[in-house]
N, CA and C atoms as an extended XYZ file, in Angstrom:
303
Properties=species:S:1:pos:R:3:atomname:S:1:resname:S:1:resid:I:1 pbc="F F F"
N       -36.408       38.742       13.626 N   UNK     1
C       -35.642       37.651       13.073 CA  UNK     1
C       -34.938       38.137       11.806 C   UNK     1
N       -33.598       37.816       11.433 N   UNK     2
C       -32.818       38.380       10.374 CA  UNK     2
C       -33.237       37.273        9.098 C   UNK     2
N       -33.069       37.948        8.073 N   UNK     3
C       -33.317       37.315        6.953 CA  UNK     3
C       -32.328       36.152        6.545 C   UNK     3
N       -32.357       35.012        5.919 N   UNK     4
C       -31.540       34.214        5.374 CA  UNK     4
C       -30.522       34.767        5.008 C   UNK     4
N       -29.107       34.675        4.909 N   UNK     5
C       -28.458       34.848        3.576 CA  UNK     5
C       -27.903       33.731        2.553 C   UNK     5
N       -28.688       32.460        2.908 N   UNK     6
C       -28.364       31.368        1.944 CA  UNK     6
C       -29.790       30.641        2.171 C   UNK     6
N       -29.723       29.513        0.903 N   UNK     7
C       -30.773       28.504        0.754 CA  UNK     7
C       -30.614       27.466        1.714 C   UNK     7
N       -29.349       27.221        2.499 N   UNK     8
C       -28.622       25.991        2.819 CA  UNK     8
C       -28.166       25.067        2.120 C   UNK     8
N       -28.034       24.166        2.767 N   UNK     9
C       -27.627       22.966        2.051 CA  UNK     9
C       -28.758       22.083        1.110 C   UNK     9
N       -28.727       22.021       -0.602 N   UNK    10
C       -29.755       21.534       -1.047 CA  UNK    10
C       -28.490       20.512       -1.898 C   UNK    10
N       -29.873       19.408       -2.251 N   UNK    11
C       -29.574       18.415       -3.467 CA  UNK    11
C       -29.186       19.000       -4.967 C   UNK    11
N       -28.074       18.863       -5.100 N   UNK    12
C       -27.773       19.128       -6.449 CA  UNK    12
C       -28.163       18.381       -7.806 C   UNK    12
N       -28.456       18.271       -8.966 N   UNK    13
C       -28.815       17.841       -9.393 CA  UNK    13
C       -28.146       16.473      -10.480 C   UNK    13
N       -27.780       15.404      -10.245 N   UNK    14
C       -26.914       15.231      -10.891 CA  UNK    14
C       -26.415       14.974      -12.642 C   UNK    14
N       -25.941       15.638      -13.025 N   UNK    15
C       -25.717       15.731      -14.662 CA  UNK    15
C       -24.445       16.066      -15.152 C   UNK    15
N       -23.496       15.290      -15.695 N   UNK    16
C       -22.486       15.589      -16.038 CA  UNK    16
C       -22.530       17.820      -16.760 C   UNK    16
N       -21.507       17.442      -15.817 N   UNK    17
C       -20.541       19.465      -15.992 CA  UNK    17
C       -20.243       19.435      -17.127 C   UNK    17
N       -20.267       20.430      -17.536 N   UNK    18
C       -19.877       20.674      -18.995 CA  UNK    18
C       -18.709       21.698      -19.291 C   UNK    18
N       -19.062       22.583      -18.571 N   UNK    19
C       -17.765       23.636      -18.655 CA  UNK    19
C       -16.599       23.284      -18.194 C   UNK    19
N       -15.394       23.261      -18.764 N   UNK    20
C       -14.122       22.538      -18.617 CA  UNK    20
C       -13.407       23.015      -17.056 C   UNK    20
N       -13.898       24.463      -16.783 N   UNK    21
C       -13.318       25.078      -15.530 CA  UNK    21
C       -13.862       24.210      -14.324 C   UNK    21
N       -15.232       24.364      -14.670 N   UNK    22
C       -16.317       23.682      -13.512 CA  UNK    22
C       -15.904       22.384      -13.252 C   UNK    22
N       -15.686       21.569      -14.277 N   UNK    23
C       -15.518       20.166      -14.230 CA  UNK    23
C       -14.422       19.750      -13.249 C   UNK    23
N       -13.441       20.684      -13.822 N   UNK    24
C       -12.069       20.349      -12.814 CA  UNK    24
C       -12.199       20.619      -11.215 C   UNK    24
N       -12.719       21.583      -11.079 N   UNK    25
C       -12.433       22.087       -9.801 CA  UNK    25
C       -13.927       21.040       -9.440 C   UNK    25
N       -14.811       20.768       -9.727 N   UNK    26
C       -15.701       19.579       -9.406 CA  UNK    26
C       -15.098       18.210       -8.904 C   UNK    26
N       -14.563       17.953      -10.168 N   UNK    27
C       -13.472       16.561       -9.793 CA  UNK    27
C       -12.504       16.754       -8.952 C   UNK    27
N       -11.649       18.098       -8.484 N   UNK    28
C       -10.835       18.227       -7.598 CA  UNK    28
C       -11.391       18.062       -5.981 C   UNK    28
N       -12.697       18.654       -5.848 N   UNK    29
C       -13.215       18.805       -4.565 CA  UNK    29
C       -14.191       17.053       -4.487 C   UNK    29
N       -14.463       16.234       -5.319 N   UNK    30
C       -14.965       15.352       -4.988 CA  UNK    30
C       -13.946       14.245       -4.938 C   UNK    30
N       -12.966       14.323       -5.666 N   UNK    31
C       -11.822       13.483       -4.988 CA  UNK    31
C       -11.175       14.011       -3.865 C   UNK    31
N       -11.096       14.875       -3.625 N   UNK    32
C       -10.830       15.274       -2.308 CA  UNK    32
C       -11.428       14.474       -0.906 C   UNK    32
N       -13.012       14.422       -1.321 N   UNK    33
C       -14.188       14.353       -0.298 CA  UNK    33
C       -13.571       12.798       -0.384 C   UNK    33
N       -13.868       12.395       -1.447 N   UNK    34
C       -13.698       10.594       -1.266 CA  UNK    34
C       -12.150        9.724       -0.968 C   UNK    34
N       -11.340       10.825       -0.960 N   UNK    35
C       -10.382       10.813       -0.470 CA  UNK    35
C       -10.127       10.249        1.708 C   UNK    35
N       -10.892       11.292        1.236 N   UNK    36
C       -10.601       11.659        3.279 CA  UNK    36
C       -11.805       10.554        3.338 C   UNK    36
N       -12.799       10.247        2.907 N   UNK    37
C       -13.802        9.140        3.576 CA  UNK    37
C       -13.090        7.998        3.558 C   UNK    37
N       -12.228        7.230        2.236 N   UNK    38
C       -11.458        6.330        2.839 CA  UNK    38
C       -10.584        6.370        3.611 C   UNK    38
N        -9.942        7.640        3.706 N   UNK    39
C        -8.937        7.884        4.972 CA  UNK    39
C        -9.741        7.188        6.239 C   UNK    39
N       -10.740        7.749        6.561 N   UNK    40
C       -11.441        7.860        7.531 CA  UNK    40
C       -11.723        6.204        7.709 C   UNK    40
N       -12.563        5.813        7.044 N   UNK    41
C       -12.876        4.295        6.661 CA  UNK    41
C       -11.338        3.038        7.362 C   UNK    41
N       -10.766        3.463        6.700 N   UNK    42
C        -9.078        2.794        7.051 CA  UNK    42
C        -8.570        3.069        8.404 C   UNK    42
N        -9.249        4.199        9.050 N   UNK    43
C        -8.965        4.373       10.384 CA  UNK    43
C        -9.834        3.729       11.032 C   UNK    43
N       -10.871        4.157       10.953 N   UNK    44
C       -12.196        3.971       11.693 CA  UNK    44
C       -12.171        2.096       12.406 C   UNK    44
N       -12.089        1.563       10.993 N   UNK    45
C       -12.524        0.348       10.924 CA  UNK    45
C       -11.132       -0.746       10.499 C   UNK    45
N        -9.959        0.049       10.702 N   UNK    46
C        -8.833       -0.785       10.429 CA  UNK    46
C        -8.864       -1.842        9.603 C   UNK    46
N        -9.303       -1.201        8.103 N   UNK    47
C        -9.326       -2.008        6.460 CA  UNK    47
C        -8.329       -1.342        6.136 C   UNK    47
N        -7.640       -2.473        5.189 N   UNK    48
C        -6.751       -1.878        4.105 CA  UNK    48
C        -7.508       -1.560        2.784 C   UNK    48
N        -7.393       -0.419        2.543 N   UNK    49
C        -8.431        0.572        1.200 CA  UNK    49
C        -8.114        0.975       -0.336 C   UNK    49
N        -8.117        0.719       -0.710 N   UNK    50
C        -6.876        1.470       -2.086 CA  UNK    50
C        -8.215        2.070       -3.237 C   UNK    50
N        -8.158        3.598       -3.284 N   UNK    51
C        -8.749        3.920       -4.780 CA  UNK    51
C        -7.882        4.317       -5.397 C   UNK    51
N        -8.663        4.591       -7.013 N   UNK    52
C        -7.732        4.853       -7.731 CA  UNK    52
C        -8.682        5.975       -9.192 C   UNK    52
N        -8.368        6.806       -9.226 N   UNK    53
C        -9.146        7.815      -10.194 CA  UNK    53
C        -8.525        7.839      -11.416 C   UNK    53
N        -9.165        7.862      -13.048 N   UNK    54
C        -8.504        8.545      -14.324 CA  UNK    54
C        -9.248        9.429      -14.486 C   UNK    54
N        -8.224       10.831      -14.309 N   UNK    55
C        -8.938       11.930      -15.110 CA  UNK    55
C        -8.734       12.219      -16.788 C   UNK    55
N        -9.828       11.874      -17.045 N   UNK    56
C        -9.728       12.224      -18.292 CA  UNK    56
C        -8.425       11.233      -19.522 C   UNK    56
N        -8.364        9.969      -18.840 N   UNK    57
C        -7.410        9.195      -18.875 CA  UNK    57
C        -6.094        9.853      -18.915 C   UNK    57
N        -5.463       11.217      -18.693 N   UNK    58
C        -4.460       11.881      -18.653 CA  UNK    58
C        -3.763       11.390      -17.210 C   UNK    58
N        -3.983       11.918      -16.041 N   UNK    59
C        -3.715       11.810      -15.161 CA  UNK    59
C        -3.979       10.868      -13.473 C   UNK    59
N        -3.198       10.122      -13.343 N   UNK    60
C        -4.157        8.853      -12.251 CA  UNK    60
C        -3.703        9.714      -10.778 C   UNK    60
N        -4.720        9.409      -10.119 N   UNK    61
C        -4.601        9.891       -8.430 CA  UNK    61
C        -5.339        8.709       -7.846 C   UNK    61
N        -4.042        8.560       -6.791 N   UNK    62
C        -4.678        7.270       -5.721 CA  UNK    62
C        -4.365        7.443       -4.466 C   UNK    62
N        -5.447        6.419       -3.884 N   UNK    63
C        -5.203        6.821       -1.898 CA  UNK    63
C        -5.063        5.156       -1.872 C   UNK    63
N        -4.179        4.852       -1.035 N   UNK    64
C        -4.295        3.490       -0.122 CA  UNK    64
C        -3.443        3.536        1.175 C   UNK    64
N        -3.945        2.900        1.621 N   UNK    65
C        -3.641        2.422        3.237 CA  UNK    65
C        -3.521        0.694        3.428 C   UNK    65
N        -2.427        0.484        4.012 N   UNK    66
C        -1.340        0.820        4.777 CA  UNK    66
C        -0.655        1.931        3.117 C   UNK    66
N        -0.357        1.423        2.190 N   UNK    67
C         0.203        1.550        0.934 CA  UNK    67
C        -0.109        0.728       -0.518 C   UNK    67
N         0.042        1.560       -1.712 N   UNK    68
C        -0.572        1.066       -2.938 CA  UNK    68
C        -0.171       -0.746       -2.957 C   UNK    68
N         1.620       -0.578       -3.041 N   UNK    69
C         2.415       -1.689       -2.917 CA  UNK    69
C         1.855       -3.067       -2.360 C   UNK    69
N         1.787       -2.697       -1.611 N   UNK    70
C         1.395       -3.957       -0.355 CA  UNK    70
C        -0.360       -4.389       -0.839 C   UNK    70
N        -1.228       -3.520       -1.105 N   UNK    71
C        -1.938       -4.265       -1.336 CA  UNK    71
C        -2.495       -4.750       -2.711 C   UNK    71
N        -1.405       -4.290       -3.908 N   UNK    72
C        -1.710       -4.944       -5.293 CA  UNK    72
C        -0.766       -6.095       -4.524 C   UNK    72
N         0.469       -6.386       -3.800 N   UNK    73
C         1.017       -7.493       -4.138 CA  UNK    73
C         0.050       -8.620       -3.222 C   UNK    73
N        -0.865       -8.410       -2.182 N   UNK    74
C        -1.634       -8.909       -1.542 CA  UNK    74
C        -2.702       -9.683       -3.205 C   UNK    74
N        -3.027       -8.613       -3.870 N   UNK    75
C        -3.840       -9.065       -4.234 CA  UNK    75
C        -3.409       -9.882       -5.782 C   UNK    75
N        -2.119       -9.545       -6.229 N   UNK    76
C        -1.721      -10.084       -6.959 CA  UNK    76
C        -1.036      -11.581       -6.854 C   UNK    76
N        -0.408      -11.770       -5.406 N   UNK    77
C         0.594      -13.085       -5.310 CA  UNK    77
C         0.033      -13.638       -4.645 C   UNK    77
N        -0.668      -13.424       -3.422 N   UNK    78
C        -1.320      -14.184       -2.112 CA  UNK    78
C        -2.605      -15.087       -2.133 C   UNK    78
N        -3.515      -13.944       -3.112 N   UNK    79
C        -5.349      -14.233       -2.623 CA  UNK    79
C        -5.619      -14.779       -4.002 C   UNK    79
N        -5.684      -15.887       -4.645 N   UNK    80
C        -6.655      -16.810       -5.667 CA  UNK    80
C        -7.584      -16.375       -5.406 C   UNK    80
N        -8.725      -16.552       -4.128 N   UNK    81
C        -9.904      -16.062       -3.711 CA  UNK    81
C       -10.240      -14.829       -4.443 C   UNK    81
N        -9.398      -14.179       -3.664 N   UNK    82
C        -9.508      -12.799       -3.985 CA  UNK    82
C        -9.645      -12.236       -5.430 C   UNK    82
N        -8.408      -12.599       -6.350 N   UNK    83
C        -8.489      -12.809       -7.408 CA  UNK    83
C        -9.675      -12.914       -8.413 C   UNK    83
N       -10.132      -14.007       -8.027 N   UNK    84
C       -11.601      -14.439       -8.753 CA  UNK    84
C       -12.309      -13.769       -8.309 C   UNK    84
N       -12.576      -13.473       -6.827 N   UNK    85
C       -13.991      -12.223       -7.295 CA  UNK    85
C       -13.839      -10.959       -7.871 C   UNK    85
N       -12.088      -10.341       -7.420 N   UNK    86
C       -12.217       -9.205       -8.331 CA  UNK    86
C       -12.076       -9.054       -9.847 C   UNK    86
N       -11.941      -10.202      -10.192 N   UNK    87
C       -12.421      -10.470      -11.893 CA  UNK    87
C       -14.069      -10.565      -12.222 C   UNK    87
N       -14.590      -11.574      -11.201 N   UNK    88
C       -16.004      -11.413      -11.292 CA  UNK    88
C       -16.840      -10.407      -11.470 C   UNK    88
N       -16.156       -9.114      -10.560 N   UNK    89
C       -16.537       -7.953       -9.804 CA  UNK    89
C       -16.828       -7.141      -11.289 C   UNK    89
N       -15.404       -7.164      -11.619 N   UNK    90
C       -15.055       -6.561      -12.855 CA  UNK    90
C       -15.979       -6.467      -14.133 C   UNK    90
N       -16.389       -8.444      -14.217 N   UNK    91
C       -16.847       -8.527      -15.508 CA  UNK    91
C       -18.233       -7.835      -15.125 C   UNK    91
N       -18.569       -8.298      -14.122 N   UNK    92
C       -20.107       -7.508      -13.828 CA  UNK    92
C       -20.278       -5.633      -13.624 C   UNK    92
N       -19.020       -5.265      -13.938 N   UNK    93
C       -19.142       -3.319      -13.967 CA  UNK    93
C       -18.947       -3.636      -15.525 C   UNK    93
N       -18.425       -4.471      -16.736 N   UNK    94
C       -18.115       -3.927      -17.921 CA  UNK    94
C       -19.267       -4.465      -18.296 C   UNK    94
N       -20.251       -5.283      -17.794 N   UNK    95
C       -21.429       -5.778      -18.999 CA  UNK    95
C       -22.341       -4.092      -18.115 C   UNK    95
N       -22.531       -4.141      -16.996 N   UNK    96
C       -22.879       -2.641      -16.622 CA  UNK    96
C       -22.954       -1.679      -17.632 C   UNK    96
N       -21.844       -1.226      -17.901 N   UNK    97
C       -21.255       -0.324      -18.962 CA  UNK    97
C       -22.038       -0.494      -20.171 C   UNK    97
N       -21.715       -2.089      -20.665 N   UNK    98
C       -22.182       -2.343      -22.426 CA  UNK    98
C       -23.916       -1.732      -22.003 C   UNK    98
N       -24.499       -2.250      -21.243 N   UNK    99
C       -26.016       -2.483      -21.162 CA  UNK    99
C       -26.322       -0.854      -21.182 C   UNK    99
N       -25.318        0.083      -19.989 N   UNK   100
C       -26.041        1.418      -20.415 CA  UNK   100
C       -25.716        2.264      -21.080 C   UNK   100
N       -24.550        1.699      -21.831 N   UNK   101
C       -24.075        2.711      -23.450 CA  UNK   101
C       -24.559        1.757      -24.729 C   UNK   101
């Protein structure tokens, strides 16, 4: 039997990167990954999807399906409903935030 030449696939540990090189090419390959899963998601299951990333508040990258357009104006002119929970949604990620900083 031949010897390994890798560990495989293990759990990484998670802790913010520190080295500025690492970080990027980190954030490049995990927006990548979460990229193609909503791709996938929007196919799969015929949802309209929209993310939206700040790096480093410098630079924004976004995916949506059908398109960005169509579904801020969905969610801006059409859905009251909608509206209110994604304010709800909202206030409940910023008290998130206060509670663990």
């Amino acid at each position: 039997m031949l010897p390994r030449k890798s560990k495989g696939l293990q759990k990484i540990q998670m802790a913010r990167v520190e080295k500025a090189s690492d970080l990027l090419v980190t954030f490049s390959k995990r927006r990548h990954g979460l990229f193609t899963n909503a791709s996938e998601l929007s196919i799969l299951c015929g949802v309209e999807i929209a993310t939206i990333f700040f790096s480093g508040g410098i630079k924004v990258f976004s995916f949506s399906h059908p398109s960005v357009e169509n579904l801020f104006n969905f969610i801006l002119f059409q859905q009251q409903e909608f509206k209110r929970v994604l304010c709800d949604f909202s206030n409940i990620i910023l008290q998130l935030i206060l509670v663990t900083h």
